[in-house]
PAGU-328618 format. One line per 8 residues: their letters; for each residue x, y, z of N, C-alpha, C. Coordinates in steps of 0.1 Angstrom, whole numbers. Example, Ala and Ser with C-alpha at 12.3 -4.5 7.8 and 13.67 -1.06 7.14 Angstrom:
2
AS> 132 -57 78 123 -45 78 132 -33 78  128 -22 71 137 -11 71 129 0 79
***
This chain:
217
XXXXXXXX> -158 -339 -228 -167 -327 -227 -181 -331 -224  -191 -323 -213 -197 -332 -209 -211 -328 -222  -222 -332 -224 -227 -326 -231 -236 -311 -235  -235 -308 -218 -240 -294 -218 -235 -287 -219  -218 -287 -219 -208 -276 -223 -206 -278 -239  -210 -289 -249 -210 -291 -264 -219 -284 -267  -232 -283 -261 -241 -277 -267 -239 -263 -267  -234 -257 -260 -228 -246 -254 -220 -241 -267
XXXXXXXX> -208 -247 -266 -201 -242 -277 -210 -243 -293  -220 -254 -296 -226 -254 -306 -234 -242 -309  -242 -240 -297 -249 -229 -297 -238 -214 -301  -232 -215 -294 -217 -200 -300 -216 -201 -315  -212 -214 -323 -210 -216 -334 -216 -213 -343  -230 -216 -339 -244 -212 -347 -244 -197 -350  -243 -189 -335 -245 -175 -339 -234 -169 -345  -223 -178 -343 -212 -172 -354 -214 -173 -368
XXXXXXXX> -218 -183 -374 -221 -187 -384 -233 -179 -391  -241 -178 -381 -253 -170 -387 -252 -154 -388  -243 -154 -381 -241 -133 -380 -228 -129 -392  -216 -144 -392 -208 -137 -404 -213 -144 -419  -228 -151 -419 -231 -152 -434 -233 -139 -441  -235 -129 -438 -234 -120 -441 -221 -113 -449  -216 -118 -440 -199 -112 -448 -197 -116 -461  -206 -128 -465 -202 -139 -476 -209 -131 -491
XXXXXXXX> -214 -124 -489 -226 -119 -497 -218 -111 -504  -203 -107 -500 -196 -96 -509 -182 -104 -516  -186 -119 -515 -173 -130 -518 -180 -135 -529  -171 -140 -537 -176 -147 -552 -170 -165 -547  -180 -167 -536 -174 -183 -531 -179 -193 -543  -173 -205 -542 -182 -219 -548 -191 -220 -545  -204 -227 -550 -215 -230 -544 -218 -237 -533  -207 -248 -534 -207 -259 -520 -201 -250 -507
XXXXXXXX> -196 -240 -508 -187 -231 -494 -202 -220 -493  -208 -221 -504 -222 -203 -496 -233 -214 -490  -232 -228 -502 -244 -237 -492 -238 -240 -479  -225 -243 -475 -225 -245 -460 -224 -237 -450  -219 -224 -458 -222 -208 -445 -234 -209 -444  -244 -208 -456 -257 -201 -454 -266 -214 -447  -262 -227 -444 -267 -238 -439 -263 -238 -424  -250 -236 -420 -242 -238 -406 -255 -231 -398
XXXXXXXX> -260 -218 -398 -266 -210 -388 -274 -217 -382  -285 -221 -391 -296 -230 -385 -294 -242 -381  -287 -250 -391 -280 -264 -389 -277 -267 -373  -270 -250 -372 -259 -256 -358 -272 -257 -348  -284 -247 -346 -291 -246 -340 -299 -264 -338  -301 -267 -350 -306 -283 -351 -298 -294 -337  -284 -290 -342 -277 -300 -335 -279 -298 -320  -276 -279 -313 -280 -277 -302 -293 -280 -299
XXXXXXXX> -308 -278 -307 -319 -285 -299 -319 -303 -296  -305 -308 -303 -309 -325 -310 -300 -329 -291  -292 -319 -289 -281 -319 -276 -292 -324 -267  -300 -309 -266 -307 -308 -254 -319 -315 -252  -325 -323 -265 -335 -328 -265 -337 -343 -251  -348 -345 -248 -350 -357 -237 -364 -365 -241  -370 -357 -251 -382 -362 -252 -386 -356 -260  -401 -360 -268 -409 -360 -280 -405 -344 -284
XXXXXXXX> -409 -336 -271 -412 -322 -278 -396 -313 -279  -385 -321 -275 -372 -314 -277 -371 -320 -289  -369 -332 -296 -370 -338 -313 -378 -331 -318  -389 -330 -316 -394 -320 -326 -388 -307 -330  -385 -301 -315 -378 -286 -322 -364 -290 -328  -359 -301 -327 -347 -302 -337 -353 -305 -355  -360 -313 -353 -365 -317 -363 -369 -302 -370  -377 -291 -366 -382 -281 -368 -373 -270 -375
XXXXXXXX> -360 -271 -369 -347 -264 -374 -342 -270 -381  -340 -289 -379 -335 -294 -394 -338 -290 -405  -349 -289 -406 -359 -291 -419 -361 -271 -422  -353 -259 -415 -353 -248 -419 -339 -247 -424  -333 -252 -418 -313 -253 -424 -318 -263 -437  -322 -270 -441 -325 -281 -456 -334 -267 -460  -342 -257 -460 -348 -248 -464 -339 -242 -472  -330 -233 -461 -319 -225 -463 -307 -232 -477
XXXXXXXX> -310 -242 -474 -301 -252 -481 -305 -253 -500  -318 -255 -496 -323 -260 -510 -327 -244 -516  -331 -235 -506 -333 -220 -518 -317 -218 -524  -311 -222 -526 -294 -218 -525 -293 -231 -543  -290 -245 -539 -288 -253 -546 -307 -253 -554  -315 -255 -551 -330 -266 -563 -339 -241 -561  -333 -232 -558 -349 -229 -562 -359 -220 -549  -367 -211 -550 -376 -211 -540 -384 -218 -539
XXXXXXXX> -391 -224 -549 -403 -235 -548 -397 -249 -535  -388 -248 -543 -382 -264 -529 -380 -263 -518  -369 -248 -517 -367 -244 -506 -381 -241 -498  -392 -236 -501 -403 -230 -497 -411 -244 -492  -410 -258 -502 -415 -271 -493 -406 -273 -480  -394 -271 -480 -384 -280 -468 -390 -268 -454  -392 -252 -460 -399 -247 -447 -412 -252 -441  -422 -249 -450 -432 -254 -449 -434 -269 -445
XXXXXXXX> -426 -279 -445 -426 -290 -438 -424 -285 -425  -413 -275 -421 -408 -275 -410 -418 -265 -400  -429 -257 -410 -438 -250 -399 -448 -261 -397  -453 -268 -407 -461 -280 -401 -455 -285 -387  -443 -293 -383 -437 -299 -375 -437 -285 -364  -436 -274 -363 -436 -265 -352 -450 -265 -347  -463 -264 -359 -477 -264 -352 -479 -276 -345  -469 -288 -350 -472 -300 -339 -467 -300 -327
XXXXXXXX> -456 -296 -326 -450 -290 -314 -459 -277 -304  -464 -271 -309 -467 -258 -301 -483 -265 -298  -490 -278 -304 -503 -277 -301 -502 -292 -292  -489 -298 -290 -488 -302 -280 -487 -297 -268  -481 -287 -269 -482 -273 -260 -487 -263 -257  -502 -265 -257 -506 -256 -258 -513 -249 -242  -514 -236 -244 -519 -231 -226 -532 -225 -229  -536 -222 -219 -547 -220 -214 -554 -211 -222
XXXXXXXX> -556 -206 -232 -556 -187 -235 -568 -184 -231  -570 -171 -236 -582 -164 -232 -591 -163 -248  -605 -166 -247 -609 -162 -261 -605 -154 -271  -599 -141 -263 -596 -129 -270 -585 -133 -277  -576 -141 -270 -561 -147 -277 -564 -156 -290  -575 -167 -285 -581 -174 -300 -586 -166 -312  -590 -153 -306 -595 -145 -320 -583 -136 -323  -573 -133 -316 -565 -129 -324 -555 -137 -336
XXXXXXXX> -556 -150 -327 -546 -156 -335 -553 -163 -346  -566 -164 -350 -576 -167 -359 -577 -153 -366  -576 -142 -359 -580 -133 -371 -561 -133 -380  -551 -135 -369 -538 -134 -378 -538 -139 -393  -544 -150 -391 -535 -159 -404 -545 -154 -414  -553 -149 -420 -561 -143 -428 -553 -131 -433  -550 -126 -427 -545 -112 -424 -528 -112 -436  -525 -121 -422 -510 -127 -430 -512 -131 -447
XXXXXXXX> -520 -141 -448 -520 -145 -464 -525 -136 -472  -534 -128 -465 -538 -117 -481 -530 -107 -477  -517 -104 -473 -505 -94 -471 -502 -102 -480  -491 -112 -479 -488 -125 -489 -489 -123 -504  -503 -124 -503 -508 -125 -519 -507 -116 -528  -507 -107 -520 -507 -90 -530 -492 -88 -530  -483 -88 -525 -469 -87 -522 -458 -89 -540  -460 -100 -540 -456 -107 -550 -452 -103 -565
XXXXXXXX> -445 -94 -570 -443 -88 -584 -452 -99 -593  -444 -112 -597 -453 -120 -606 -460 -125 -599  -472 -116 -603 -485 -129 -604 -492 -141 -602  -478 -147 -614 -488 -163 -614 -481 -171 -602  -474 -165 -591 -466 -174 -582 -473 -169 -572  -482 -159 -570 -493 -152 -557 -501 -164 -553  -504 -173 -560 -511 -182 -551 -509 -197 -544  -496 -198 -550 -483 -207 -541 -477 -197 -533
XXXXXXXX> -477 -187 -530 -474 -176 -519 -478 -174 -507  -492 -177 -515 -506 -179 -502 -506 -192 -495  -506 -199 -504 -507 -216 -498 -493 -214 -486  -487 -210 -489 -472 -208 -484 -473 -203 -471  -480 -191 -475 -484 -181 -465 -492 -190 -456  -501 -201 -453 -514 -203 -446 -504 -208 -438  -494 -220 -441 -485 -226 -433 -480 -218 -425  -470 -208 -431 -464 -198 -419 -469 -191 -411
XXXXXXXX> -482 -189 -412 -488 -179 -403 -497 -189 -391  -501 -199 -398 -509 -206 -387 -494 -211 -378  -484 -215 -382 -472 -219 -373 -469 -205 -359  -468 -194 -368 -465 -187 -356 -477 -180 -349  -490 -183 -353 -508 -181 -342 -505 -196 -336  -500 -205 -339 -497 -218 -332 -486 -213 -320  -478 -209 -319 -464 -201 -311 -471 -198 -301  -481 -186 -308 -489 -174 -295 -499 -183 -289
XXXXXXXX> -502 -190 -292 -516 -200 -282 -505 -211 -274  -492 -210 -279 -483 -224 -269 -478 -218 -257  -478 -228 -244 -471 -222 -231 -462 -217 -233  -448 -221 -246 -439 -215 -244 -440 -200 -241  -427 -194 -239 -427 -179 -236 -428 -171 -246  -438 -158 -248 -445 -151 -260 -431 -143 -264  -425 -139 -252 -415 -130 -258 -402 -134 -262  -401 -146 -264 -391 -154 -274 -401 -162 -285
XXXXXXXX> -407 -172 -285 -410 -184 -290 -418 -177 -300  -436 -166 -296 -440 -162 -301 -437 -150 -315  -423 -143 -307 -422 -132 -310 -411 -135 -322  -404 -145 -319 -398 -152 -327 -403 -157 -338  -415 -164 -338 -423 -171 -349 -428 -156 -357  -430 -145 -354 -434 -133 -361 -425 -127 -365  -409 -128 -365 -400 -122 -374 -395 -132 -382  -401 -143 -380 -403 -151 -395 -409 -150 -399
XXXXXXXX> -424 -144 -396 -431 -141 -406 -428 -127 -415  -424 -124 -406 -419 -106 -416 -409 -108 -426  -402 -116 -417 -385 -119 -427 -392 -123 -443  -402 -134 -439 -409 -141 -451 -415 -134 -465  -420 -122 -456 -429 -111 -460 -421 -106 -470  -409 -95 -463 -400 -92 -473 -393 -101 -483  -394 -111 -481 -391 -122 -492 -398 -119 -508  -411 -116 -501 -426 -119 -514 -420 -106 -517
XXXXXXXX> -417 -95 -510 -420 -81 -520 -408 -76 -525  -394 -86 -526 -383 -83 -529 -381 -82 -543  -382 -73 -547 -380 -71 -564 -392 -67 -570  -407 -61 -560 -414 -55 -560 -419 -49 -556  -425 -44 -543 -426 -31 -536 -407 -30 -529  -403 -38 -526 -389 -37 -520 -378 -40 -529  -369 -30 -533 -356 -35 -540 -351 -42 -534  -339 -51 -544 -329 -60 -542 -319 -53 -539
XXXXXXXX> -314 -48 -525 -302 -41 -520 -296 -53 -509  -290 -43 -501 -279 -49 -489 -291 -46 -483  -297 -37 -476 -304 -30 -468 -316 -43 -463  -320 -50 -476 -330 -59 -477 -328 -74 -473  -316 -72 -478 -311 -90 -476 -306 -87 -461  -298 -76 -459 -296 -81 -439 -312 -81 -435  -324 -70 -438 -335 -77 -429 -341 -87 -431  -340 -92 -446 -345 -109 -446 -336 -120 -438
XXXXXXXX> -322 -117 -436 -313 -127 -430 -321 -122 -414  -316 -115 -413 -315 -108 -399 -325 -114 -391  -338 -106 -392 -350 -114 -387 -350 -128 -390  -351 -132 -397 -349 -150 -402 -340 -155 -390  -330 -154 -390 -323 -160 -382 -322 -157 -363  -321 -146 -367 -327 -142 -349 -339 -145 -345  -351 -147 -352 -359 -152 -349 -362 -168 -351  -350 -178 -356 -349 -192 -351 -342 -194 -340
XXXXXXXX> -333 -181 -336 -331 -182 -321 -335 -183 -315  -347 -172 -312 -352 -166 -300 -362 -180 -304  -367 -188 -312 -380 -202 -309 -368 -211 -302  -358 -215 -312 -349 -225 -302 -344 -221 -287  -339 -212 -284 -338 -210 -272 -351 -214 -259  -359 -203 -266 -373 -203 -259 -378 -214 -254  -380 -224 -265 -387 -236 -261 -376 -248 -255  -360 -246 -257 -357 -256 -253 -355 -248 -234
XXXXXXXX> -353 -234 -232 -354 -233 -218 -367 -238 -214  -375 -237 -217 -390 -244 -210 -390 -253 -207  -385 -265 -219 -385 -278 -213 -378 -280 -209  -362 -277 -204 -353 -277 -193 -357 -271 -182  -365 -258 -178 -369 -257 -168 -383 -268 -163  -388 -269 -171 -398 -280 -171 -393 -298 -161  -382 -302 -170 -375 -313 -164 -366 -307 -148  -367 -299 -146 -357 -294 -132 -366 -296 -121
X> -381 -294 -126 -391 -297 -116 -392 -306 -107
***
């Protein structure tokens, strides 16, 4: 099989995995069987950017989804605090990616995506039922939000890559307000999954069509 038809099927596998973790939420599994549903989605995505990769900026975006599937991984087994480092490693590694890529913008674009991340963290900070975890929320917050103002200033395409990086910001959002302005329902956890995961699609996709159309040149 040659490698562009593996990635192919990898890529299927991913969205399978990421659309029936959902199902899993009404099963009383082992720990080791929800860590590898709730890991496969992204994971698979890892392996498809690691397929398609040729160069620095396709390892990165594998690298970028590694280190979000180890996220997924460790809120499950160590915790949100841990889980919350393996993301935040992985938005760091996306702003390196996107500011190697970066396009042309227009000032107006620089102030929007400067006024974003402000915006983003004091949403963030107030969100939060307890308190004393509002300002590891924020720190949290500075990472995520500069990662996806990093997205909107990169050539990739705004209406995947960008648009993508902002329903992980939301997905994130409802994270902070889950068990305080937002109950703990089904309703809640499909839009934290939902957005979360559709929106590491629509970055993986996004960026790795670019630099495939990029190399076709």
């Amino acid at each position: 099989m040659s490698k562009a038809a593996s990635a192919r099927w990898v890529l299927i596998a991913s969205v399978i995995a990421g659309v029936s973790y959902i199902a899993s939420w009404g099963l009383k599994l082992p720990m080791p069987a929800e860590v590898l549903w709730k890991g496969a989605g992204v994971g698979l995505l890892a392996v498809y950017a690691a397929l398609k990769a040729r160069a620095t900026d396709g390892w990165l975006l594998a690298a970028v989804m590694a280190l979000g599937a180890l996220g997924d991984v460790l809120l499950v087994t160590s915790g949100l605090t841990i889980g919350a480092l393996a993301f935040l490693a992985g938005h760091l590694t996306a702003i390196a990616l996107y500011a190697r890529n970066r396009r042309k913008a227009s000032t107006l674009a620089f102030l929007a995506a400067a006024a974003f991340i402000p915006v983003v963290v004091g949403i963030a900070f107030h969100l939060p039922a307890d308190r004393a975890g509002a300002p590891g929320v924020a720190l949290y917050a500075t990472g995520l939000s500069a990662m996806a103002a990093s997205a909107w200033l990169s050539r990739f395409p705004r209406g995947r890559v960008a648009l993508g990086a902002l329903m992980f910001v939301v997905s994130d959002l409802l994270i902070f307000a889950r068990g305080g302005l937002l109950p703990e329902s089904f309703a809640t956890g499909l839009a934290v999954w939902g957005l979360y995961y559709a929106g590491q699609l629509m970055i993986c996709l996004g960026v790795t069509a670019a630099l495939t159309t990029e190399r076709a040149r």
